[in-house]
C-alpha atoms as a printed R data frame, in Angstrom:
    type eleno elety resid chain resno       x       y       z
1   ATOM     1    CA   UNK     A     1  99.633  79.268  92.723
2   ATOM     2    CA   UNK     A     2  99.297  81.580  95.263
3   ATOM     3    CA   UNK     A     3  96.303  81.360  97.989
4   ATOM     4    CA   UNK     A     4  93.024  83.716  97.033
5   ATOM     5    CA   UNK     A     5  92.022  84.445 100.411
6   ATOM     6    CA   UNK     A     6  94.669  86.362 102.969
7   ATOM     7    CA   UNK     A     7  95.644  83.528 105.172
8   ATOM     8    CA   UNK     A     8  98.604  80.899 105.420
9   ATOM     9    CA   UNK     A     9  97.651  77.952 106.291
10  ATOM    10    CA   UNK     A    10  95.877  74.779 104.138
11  ATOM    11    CA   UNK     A    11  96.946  73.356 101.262
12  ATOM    12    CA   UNK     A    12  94.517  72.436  98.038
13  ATOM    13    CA   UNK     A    13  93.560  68.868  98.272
14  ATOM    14    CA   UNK     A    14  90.403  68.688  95.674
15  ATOM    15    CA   UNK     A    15  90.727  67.839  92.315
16  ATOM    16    CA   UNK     A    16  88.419  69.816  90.416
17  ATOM    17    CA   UNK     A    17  89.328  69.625  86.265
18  ATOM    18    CA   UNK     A    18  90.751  73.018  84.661
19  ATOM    19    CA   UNK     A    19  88.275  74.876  82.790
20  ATOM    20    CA   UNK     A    20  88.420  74.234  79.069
21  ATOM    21    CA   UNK     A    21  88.165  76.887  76.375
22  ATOM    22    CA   UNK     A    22  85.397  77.099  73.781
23  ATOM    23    CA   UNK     A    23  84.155  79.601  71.240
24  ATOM    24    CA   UNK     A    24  81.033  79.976  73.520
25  ATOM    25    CA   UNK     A    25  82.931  82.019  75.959
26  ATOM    26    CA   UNK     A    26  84.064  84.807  73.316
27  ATOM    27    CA   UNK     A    27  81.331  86.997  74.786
28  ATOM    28    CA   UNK     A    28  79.335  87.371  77.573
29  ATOM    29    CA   UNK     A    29  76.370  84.854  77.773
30  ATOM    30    CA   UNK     A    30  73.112  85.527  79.650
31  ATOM    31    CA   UNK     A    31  71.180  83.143  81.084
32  ATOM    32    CA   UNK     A    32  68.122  83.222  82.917
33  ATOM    33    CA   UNK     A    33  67.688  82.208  86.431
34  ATOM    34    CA   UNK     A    34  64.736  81.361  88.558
35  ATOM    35    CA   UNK     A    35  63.977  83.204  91.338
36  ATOM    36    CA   UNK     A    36  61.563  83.150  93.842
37  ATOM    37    CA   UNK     A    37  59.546  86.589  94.704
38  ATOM    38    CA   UNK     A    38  58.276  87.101  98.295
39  ATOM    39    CA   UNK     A    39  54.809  86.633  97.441
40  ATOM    40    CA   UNK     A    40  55.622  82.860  95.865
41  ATOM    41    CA   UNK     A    41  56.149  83.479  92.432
42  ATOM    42    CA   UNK     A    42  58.251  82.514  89.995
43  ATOM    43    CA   UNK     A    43  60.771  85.388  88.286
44  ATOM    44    CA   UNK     A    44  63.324  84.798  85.410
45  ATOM    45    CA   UNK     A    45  65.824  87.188  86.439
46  ATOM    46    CA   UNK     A    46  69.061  87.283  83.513
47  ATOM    47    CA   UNK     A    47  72.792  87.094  84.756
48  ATOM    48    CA   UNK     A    48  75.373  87.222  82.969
49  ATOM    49    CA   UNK     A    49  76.637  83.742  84.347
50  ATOM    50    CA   UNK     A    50  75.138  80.304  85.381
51  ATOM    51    CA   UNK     A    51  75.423  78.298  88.237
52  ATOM    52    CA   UNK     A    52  78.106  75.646  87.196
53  ATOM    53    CA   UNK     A    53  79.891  77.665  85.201
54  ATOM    54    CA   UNK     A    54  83.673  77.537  85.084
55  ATOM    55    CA   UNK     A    55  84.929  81.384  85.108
56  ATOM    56    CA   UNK     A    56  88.463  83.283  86.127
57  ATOM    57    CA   UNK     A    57  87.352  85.210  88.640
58  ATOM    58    CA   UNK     A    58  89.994  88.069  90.292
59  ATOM    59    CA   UNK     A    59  91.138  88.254  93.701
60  ATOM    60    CA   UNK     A    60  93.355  91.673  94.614
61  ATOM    61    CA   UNK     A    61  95.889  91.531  91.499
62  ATOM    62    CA   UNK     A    62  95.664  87.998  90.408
63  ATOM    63    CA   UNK     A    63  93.159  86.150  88.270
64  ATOM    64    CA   UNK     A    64  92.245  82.048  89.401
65  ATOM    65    CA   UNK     A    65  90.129  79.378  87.694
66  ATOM    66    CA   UNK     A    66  86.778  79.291  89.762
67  ATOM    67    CA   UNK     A    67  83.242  77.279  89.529
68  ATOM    68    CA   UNK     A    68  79.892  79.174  90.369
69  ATOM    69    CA   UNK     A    69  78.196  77.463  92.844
70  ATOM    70    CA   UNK     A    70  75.011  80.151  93.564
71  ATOM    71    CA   UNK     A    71  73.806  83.134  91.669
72  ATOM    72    CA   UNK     A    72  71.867  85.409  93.628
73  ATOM    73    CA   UNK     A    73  70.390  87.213  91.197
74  ATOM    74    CA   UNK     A    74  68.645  90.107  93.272
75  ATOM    75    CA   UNK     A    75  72.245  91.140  94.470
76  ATOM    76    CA   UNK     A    76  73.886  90.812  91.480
77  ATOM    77    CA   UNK     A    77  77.019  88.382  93.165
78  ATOM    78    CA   UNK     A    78  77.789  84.707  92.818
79  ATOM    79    CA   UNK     A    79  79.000  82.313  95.443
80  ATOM    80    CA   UNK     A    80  82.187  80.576  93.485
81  ATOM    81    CA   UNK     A    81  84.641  77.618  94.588
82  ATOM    82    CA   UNK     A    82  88.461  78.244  93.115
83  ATOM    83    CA   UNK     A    83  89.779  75.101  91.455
84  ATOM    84    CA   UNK     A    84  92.330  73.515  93.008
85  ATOM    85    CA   UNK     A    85  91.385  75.127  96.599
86  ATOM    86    CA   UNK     A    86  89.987  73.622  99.977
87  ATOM    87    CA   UNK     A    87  86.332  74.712 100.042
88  ATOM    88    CA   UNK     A    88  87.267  77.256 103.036
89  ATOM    89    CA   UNK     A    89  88.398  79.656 100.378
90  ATOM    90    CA   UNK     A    90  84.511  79.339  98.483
91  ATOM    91    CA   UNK     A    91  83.279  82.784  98.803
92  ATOM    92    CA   UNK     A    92  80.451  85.496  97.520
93  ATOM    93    CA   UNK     A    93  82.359  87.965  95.030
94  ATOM    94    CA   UNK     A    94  80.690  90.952  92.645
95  ATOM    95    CA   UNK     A    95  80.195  90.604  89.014
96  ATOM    96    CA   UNK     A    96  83.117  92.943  88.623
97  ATOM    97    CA   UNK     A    97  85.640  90.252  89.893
98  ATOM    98    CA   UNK     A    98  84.491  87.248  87.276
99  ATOM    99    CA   UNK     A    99  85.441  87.004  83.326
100 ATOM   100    CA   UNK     A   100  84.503  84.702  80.771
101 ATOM   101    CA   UNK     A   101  87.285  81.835  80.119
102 ATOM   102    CA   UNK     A   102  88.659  82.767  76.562
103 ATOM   103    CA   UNK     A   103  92.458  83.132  74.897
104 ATOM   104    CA   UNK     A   104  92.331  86.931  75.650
105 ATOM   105    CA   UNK     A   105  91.858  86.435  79.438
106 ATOM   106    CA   UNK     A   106  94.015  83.839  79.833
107 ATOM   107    CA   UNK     A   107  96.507  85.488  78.388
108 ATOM   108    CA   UNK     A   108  95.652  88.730  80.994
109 ATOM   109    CA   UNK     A   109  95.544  85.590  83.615
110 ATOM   110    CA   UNK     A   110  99.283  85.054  82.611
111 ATOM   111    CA   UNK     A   111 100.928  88.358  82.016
112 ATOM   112    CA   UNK     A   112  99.517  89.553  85.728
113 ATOM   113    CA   UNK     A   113 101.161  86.282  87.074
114 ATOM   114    CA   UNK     A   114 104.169  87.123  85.529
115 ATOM   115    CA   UNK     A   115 104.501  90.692  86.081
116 ATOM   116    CA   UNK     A   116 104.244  88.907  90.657
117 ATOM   117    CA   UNK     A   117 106.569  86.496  90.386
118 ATOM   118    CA   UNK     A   118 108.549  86.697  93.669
119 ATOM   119    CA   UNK     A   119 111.692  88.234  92.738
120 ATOM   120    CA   UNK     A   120 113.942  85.026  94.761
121 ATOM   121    CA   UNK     A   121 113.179  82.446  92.480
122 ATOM   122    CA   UNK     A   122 114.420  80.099  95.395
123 ATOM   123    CA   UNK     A   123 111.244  81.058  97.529
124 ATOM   124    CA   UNK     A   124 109.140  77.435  98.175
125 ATOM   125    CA   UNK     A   125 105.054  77.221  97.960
126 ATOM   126    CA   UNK     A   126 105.233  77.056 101.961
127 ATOM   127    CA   UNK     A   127 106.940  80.003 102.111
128 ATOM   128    CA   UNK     A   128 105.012  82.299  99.713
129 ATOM   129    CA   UNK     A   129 101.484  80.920 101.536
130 ATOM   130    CA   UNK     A   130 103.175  82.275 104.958
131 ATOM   131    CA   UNK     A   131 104.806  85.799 103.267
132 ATOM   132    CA   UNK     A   132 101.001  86.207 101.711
133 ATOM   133    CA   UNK     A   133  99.379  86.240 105.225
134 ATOM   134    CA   UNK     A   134 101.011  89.695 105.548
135 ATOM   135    CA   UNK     A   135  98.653  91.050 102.787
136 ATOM   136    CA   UNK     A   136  96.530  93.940 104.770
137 ATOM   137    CA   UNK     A   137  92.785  93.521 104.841
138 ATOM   138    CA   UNK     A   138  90.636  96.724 103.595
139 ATOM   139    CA   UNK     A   139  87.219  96.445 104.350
140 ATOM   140    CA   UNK     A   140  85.445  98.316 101.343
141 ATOM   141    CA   UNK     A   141  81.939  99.305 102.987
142 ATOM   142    CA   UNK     A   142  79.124  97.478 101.250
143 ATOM   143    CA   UNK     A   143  77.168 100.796 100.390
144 ATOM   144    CA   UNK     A   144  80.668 101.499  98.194
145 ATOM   145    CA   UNK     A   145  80.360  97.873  97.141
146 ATOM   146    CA   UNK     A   146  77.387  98.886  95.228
147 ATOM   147    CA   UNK     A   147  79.401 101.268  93.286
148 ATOM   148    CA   UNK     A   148  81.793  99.060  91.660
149 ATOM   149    CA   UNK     A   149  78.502  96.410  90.747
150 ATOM   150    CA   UNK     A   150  76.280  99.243  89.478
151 ATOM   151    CA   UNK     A   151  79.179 101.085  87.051
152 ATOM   152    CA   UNK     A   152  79.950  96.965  86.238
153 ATOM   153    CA   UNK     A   153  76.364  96.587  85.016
154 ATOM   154    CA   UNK     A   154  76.277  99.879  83.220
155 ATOM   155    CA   UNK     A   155  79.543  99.013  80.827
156 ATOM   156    CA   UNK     A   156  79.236  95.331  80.417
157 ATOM   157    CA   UNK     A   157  75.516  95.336  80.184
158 ATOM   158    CA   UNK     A   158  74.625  98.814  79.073
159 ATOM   159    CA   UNK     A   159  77.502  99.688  77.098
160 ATOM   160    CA   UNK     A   160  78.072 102.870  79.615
161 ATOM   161    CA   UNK     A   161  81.085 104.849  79.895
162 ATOM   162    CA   UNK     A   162  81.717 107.485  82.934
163 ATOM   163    CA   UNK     A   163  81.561 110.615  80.661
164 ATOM   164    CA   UNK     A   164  85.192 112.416  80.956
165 ATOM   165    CA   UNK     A   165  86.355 114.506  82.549
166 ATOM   166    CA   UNK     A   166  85.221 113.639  86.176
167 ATOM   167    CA   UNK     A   167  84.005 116.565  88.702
168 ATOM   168    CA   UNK     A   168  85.079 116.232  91.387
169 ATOM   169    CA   UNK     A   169  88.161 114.987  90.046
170 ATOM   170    CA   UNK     A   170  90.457 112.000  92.007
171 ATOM   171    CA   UNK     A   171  93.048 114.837  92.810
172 ATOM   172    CA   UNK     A   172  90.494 116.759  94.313
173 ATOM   173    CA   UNK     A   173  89.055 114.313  96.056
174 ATOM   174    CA   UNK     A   174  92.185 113.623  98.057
175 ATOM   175    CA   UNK     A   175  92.702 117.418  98.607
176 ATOM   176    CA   UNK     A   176  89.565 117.373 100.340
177 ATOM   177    CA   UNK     A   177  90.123 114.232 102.410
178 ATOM   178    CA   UNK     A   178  93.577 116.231 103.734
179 ATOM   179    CA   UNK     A   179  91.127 119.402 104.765
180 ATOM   180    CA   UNK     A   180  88.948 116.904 106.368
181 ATOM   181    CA   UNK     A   181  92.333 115.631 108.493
182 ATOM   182    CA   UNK     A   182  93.292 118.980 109.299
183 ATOM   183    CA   UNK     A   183  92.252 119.152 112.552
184 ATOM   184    CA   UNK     A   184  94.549 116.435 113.434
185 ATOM   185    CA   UNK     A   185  98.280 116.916 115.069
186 ATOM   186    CA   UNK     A   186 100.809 117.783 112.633
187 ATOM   187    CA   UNK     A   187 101.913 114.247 112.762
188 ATOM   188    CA   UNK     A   188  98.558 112.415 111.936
189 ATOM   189    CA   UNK     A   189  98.376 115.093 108.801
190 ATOM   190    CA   UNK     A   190 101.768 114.237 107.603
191 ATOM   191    CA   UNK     A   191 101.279 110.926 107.825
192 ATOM   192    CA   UNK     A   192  97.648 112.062 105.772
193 ATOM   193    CA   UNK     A   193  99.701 114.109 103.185
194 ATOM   194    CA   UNK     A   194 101.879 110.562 102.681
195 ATOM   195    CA   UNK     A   195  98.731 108.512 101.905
196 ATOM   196    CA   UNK     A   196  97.162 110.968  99.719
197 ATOM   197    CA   UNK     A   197 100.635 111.333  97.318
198 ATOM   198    CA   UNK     A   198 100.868 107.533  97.295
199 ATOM   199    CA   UNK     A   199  97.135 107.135  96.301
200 ATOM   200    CA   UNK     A   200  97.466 109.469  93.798
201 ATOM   201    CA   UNK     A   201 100.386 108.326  92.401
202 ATOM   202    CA   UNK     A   202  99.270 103.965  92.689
203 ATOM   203    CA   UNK     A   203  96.218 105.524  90.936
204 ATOM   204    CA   UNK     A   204  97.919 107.457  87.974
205 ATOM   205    CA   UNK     A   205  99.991 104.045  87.307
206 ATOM   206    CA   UNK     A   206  97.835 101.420  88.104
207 ATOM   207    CA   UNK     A   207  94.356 102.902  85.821
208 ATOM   208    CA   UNK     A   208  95.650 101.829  82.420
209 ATOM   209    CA   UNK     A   209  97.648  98.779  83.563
210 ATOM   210    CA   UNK     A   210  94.695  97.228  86.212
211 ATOM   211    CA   UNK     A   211  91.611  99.485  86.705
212 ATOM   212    CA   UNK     A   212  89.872  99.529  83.159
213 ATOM   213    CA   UNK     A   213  87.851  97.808  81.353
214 ATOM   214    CA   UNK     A   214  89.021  96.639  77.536
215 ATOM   215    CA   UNK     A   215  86.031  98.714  76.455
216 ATOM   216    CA   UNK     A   216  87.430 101.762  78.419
217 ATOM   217    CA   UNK     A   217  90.865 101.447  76.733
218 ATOM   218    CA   UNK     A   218  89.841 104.132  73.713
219 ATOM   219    CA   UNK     A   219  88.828 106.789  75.953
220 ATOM   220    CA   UNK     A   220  91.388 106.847  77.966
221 ATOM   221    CA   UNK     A   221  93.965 107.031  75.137
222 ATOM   222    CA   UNK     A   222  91.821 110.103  73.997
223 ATOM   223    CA   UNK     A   223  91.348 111.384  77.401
224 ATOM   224    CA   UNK     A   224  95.125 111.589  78.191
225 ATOM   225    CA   UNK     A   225  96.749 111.981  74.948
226 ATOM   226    CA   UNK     A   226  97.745 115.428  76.051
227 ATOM   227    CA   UNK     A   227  99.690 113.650  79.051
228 ATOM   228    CA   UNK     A   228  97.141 114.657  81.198
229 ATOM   229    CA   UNK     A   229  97.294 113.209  84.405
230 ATOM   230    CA   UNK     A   230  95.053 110.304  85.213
231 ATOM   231    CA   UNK     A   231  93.993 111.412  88.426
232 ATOM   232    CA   UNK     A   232  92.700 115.171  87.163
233 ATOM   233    CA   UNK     A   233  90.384 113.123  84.862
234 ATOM   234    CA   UNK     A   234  88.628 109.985  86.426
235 ATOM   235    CA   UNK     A   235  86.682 110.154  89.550
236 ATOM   236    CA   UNK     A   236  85.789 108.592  93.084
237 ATOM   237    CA   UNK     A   237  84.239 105.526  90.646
238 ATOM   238    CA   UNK     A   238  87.821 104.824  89.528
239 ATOM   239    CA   UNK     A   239  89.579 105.252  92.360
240 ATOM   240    CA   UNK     A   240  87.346 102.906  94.525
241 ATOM   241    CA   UNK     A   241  88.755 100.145  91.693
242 ATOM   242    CA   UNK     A   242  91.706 101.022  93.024
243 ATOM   243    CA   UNK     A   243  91.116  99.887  96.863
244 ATOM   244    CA   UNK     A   244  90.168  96.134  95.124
245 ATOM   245    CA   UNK     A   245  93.943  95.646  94.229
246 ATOM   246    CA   UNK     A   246  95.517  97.668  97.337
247 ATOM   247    CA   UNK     A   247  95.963  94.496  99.280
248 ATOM   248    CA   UNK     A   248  98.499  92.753  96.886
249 ATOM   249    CA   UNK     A   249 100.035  96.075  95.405
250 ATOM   250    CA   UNK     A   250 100.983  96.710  99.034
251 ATOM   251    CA   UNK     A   251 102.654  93.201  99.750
252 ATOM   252    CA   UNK     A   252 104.462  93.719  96.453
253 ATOM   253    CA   UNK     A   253 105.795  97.371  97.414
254 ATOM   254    CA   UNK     A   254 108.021  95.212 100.256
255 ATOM   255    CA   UNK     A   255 106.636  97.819 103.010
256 ATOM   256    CA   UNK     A   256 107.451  96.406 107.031
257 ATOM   257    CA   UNK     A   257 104.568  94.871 108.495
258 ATOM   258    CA   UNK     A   258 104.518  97.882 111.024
259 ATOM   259    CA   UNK     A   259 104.237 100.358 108.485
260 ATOM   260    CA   UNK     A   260 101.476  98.536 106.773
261 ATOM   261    CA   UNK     A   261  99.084  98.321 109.881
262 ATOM   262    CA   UNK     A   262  99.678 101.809 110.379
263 ATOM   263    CA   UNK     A   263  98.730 102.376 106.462
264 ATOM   264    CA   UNK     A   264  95.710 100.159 106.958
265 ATOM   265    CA   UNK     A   265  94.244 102.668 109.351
266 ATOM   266    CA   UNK     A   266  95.060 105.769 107.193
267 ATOM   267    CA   UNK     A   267  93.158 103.756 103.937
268 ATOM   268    CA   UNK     A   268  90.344 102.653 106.027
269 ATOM   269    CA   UNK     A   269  90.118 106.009 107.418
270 ATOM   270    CA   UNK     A   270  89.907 107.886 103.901
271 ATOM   271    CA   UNK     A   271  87.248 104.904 102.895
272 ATOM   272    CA   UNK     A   272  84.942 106.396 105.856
273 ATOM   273    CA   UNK     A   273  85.403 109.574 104.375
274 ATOM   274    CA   UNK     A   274  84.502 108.325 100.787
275 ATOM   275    CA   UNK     A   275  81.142 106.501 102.136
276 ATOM   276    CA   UNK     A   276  80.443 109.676 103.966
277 ATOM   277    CA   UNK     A   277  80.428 111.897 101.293
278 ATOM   278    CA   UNK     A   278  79.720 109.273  98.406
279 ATOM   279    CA   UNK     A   279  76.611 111.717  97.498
280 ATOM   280    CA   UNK     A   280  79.251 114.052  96.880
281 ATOM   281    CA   UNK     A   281  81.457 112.355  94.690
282 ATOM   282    CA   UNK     A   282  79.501 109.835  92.789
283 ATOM   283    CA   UNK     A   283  78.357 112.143  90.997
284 ATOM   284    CA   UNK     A   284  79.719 111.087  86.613
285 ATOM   285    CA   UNK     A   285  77.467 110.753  84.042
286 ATOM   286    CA   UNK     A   286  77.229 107.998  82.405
287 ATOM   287    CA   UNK     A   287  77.788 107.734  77.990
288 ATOM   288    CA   UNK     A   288  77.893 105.461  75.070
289 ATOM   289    CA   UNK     A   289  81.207 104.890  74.016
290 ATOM   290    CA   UNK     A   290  79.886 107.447  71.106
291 ATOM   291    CA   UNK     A   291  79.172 110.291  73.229
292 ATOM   292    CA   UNK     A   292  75.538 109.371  73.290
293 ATOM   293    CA   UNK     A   293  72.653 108.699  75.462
294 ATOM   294    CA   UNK     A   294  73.820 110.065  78.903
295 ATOM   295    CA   UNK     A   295  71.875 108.997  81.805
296 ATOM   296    CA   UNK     A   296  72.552 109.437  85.849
């Protein structure tokens, strides 16, 4: 098992027991929490899951067995432990990176570990926990944080769906990040015109293998079935799923270290220009999987 957090050194000494699998975790279970309001009293806010709970929980392209340890309720994020892991790797992660533990995502859990297996079969645990320290860090701002928990609440909560087609689209979303770059030299806008056609094309690949939801499966075999591409359909709240897996797409694309710190830049440069003009391009309406009951 590969380390969750981007760093290569410790080893798991802790013994926690692996999660076991019950009918209870078929579906999503709300359970109310206690929380205390500024003026002293007493709330029962619902969350979708409980302190103690044992849940998979992703991190970049792989899923791990994890424990909640907090809930904070008001921010909708949990404060989990991964089994098996030093306590240094315990962090705060969105609703949108935690699944129940049932046969369907452990099977998901599986096929994603397969599809990374390091292609030496030779390589030893020490020496995938030191390659794995070359995984780039992208900082998603936390005001494009809220994105990914708010469209998470509307579809696993509300049923939601982002009504298709998207406007502005993902392709011309990128077209306008190169007119933003413009005004660079002509090799900062090459180097531009590079990011944007490998966005585009991660994006078109990686939506129906990594970026949906099982509810969101239907529409996008309607939405494409004319081999439309995925990018002139979804919008900026699909391709912000996209910058969650980056990191460990990246490592597995083989790219020199070099390249990928200059890359890093570009992608944290076009993730300015998403926060900047998020009023822009957050902009979908929201339906039931029916067509039904929009709302902004």
């Amino acid at each position: 098992m590969k380390s969750p957090i981007n760093s290569n050194s410790g080893s798991a000494t802790d013994d926690d027991e692996s999660a076991t699998i019950s009918d209870e975790y078929d579906a999503t279970t709300e359970t109310d929490t206690d929380v205390v309001s500024k003026d002293g009293a007493v709330e029962s806010v619902s969350t979708p899951f409980r302190q103690g709970e044992k849940v998979l929980a992703y991190h970049n392209l792989r899923i791990y067995e994890a424990k909640v340890l907090e809930v904070d309720s008001k921010e909708k994020r949990y404060y989990i432990h991964y089994l098996g892991w030093k306590q240094k790797w315990d962090e705060w992660v969105g609703i949108d990176r935690l699944m129940n533990i049932n046969n369907e995502n452990l099977q998901k859990q599986k096929a994603l570990e397969n599809e990374l297996k390091p292609k030496n079969p030779n390589m030893t645990k020490g020496m995938k926990r030191k390659t794995m320290s070359k995984l780039i860090d992208i900082h998603i701002p936390s005001s494009l944080k809220k994105h990914l928990v708010n469209y998470s609440e509307y579809i696993t909560h509300m049923g939601k769906l982002v009504k298709l087609p998207c406007s502005p689209n993902v392709d011309d979303i990128l077209k306008m990040y190169l007119e933003h770059r413009s005004n660079k030299d002509g090799r900062e806008l090459d180097l531009a015109g590079e990011v944007v056609s490998g966005l585009r094309c991660y994006f078109d690949k990686a939506l129906p293998a990594m970026l949906l939801y099982k509810t969101e499966s239907q529409q996008y075999q309607q939405a494409t079935a004319n081999q439309i591409s995925p990018s002139k359909i979804y919008g900026a709240e699909h391709l912000l799923r996209l910058f969650v897996k980056l990191p460990e797409i990246l490592y597995n694309a083989n790219i020199e270290e070099e390249t990928l710190r200059e890359l890093q830049h570009n992608l944290q440069d076009f993730l300015k220009f998403l926060q900047k003009k998020q009023s822009l391009f957050f902009l979908s309406t929201y339906e039931t999987p029916d067509g039904s009951c929009t709302i902004e």
